[in-house]
C-alpha positions in Angstrom: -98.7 -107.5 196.5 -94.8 -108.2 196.5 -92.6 -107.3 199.8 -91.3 -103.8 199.3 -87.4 -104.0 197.9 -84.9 -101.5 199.2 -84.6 -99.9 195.7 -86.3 -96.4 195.8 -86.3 -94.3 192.8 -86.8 -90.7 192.6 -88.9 -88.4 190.1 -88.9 -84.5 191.2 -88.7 -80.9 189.8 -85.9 -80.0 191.7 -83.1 -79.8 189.8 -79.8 -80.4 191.4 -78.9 -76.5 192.3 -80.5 -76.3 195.4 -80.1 -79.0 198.5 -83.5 -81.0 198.0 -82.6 -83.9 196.3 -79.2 -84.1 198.6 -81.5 -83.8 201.9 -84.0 -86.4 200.2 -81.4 -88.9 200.0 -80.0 -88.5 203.7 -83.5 -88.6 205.1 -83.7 -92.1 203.2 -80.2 -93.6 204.1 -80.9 -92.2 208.0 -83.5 -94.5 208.1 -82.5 -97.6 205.5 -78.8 -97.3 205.1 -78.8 -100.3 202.7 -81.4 -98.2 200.4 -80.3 -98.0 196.5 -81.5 -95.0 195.5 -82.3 -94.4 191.9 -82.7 -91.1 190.0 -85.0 -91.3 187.4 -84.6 -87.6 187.1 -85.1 -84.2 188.8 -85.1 -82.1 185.4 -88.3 -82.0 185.2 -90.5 -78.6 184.1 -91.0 -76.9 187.6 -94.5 -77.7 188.4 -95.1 -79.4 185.4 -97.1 -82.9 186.7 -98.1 -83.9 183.2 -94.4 -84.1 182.2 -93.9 -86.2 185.5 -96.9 -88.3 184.5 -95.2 -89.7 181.2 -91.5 -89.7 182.8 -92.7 -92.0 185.9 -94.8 -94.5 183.3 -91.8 -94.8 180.6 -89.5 -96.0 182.8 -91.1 -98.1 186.1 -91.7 -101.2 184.6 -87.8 -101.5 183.8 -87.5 -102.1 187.6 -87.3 -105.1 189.7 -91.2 -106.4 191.7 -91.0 -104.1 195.3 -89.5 -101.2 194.1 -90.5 -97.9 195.9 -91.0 -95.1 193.6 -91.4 -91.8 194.8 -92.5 -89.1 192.9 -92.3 -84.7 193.7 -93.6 -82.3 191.2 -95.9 -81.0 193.8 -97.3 -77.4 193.1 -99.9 -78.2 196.3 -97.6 -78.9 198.9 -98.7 -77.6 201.9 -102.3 -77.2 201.3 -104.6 -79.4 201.5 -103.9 -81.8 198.6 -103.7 -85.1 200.3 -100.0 -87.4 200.2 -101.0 -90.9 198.4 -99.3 -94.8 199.1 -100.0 -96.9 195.8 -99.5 -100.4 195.7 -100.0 -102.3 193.0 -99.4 -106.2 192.0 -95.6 -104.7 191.7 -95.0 -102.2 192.5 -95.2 -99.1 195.3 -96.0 -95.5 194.5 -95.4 -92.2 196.9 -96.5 -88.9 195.2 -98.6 -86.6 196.1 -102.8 -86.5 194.9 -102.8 -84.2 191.7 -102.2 -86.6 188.9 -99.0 -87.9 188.4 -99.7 -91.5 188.9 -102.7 -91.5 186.3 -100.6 -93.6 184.2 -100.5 -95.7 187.1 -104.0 -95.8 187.8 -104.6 -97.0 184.0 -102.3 -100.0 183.8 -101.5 -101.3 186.8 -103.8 -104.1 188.4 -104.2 -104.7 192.4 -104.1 -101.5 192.8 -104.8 -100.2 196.7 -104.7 -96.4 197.4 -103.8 -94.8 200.6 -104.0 -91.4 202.3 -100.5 -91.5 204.3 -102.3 -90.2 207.4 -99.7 -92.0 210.1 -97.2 -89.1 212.0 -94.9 -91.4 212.3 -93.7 -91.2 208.3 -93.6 -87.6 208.8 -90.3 -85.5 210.0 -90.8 -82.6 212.5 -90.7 -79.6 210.9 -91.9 -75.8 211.0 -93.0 -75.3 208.2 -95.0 -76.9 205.6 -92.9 -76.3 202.0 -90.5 -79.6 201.9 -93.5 -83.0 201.8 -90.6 -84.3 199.5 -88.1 -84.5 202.5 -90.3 -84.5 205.3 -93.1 -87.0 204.7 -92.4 -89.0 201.1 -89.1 -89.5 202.0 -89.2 -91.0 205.0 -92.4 -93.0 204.2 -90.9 -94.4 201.4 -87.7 -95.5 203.4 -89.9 -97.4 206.2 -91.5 -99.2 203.4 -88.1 -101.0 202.3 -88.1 -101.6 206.1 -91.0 -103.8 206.6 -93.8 -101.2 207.5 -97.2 -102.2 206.0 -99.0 -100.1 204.0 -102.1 -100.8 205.8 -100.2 -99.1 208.6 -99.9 -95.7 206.8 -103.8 -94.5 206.5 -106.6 -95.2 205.0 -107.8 -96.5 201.5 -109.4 -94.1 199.5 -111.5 -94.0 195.6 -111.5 -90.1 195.3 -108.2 -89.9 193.8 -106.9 -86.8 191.5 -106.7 -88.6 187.3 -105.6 -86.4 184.9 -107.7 -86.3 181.9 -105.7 -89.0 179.4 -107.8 -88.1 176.3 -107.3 -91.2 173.7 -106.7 -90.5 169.8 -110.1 -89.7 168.5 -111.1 -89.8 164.5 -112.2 -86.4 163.3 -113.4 -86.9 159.8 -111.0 -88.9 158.3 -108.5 -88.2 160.0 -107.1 -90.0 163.6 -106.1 -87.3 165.8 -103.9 -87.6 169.1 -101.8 -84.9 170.8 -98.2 -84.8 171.9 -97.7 -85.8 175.5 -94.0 -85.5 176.0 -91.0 -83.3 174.4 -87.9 -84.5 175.2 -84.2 -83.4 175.6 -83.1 -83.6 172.0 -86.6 -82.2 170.6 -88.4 -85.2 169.6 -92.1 -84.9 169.8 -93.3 -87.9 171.5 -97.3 -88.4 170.7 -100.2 -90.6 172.0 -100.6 -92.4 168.9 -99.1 -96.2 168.9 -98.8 -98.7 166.5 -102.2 -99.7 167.1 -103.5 -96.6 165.6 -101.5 -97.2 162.3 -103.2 -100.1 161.5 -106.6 -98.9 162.3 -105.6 -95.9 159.9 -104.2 -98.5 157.4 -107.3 -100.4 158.0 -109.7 -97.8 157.2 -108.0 -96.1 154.4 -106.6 -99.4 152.7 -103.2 -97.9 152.3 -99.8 -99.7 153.4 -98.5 -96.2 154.6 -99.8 -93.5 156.7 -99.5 -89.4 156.5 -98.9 -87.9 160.0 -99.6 -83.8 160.3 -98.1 -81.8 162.1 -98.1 -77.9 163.3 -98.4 -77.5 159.6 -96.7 -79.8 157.9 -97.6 -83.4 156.6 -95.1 -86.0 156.7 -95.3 -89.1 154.6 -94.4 -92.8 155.7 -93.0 -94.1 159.0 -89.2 -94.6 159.5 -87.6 -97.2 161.6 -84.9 -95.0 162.9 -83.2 -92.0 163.2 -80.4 -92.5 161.1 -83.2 -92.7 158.1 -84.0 -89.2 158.7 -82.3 -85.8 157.3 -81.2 -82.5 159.3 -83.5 -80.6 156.7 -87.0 -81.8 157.0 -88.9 -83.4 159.9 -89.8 -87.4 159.8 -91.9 -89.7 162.3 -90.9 -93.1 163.5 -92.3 -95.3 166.6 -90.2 -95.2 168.9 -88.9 -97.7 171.2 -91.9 -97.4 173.6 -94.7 -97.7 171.0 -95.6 -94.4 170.4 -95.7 -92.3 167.4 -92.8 -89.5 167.5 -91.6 -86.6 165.2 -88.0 -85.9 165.2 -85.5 -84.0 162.7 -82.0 -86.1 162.6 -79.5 -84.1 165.1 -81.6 -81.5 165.6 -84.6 -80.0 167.5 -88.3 -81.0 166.2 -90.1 -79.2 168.7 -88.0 -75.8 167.8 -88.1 -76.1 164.5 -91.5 -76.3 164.2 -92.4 -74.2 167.1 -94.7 -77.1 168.8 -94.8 -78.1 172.5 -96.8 -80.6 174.8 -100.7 -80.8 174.0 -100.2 -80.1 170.1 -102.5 -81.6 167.9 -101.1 -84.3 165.4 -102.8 -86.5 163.0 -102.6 -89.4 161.3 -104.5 -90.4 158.0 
């Protein structure tokens, strides 16, 4: 387990409208003024944890061994859905126990959960609406002070996993789902480059079809710029995974598909 860093990123549903982020931050520099704080975004679907799920595991690995990253899509707060510490071989995780860090849970190794259970992470306060400012904040800001995680509660095994259902063949076809759509439209699947070649494999073809909300689209493209504004088109993207996309414009609109759609490969 590394020495926590005084990097802290953050990954919420807030928005940046309202003063929750702002009060976040000042809860986090009132404790560790030398804190660099990191936004990996707050745009996330209000109460959306799947979307937070894929967000969180796309982009943690980027950052440096100790980083604290803290994570609020919370629809539970208040009730009695329990506040989690995650450490891992690299890394530390704050969020709260409904799923977001099932990514997490799948590809990290050392990994040590922990009920934050310790009052002294958690700010005074009246009510019970704001965990975000009031407990993960400050939590995570004693962490890139020194404060053990043994010191925050106790481990547990009953954690919340979301069900992350792997590409299964149905006849002869390999079917996945999509588990991300993002700002421009591009359907982001659970299908990788290891499923291409299983389907190549199997079919003895050099090219795969990929099926879609209705439509079947021949071949894989290595970028966008391949693509036209009149038809969609599939690629793997820079993380590994299978996407649809139309060039400069919106995949998910124009063929009316959201997160969870089927999509096939043969």
């Amino acid at each position: 387990m590394p020495s926590a860093i005084s990097v802290i990123t953050l990954l919420t549903d807030f928005g940046d409208r309202d003063y929750f982020v702002a009060s976040m931050k000042g809860v986090i520099l009132g404790i560790n003024p030398q804190a660099r704080i990191v936004d990996l975004s707050h745009a996330i679907t209000p109460h959306q944890v799947e979307e937070a799920a894929y967000l969180i595991k796309a982009s943690y690995q980027y950052f440096p061994d100790g980083t604290v990253h803290m994570a609020v899509v919370d629809p539970g707060v208040g009730s009695a859905r329990r506040p989690l510490l995650v450490t891992t071989s690299r890394h530390f995780f704050l969020a709260p126990d409904n799923g977001l860090l099932s990514y997490i849970f799948q590809e990290e190794t050392g990994i040590e959960v922990r009920q934050i259970e310790n009052k002294q992470y958690r700010l005074d306060s009246e009510g019970a609406t704001f965990d975000g400012r009031d407990l993960f904040a400050p939590a995570a800001a004693w962490l890139t002070k020194g404060q053990s995680p043994g010191s925050y509660g106790k481990l547990i095994r009953d954690y919340v996993k979301l069900p992350l259902a792997e590409p299964e063949w149905q006849g002869s076809a390999l079917a996945g789902h999509i588990i991300y759509v993002d700002r421009f439209g591009n359907l982001i699947s659970n299908l990788t480059p290891f499923h291409v070649k299983d389907v190549q494999g199997r079919t003895r073809r050099s090219d795969v079809s990929i099926r879609i909300g209705g439509v079947t689209i021949d071949g894989l493209l290595r970028n966008y710029s391949q693509g036209s504004a009149d038809a969609p088109h599939a690629l793997i993207n820079s993380n590994g995974q299978v996407e649809v996309f139309i060039k400069e414009g919106s995949a998910a609109e124009t063929l009316n598909i959201s997160r969870g759609e089927r999509i096939t490969l043969a």
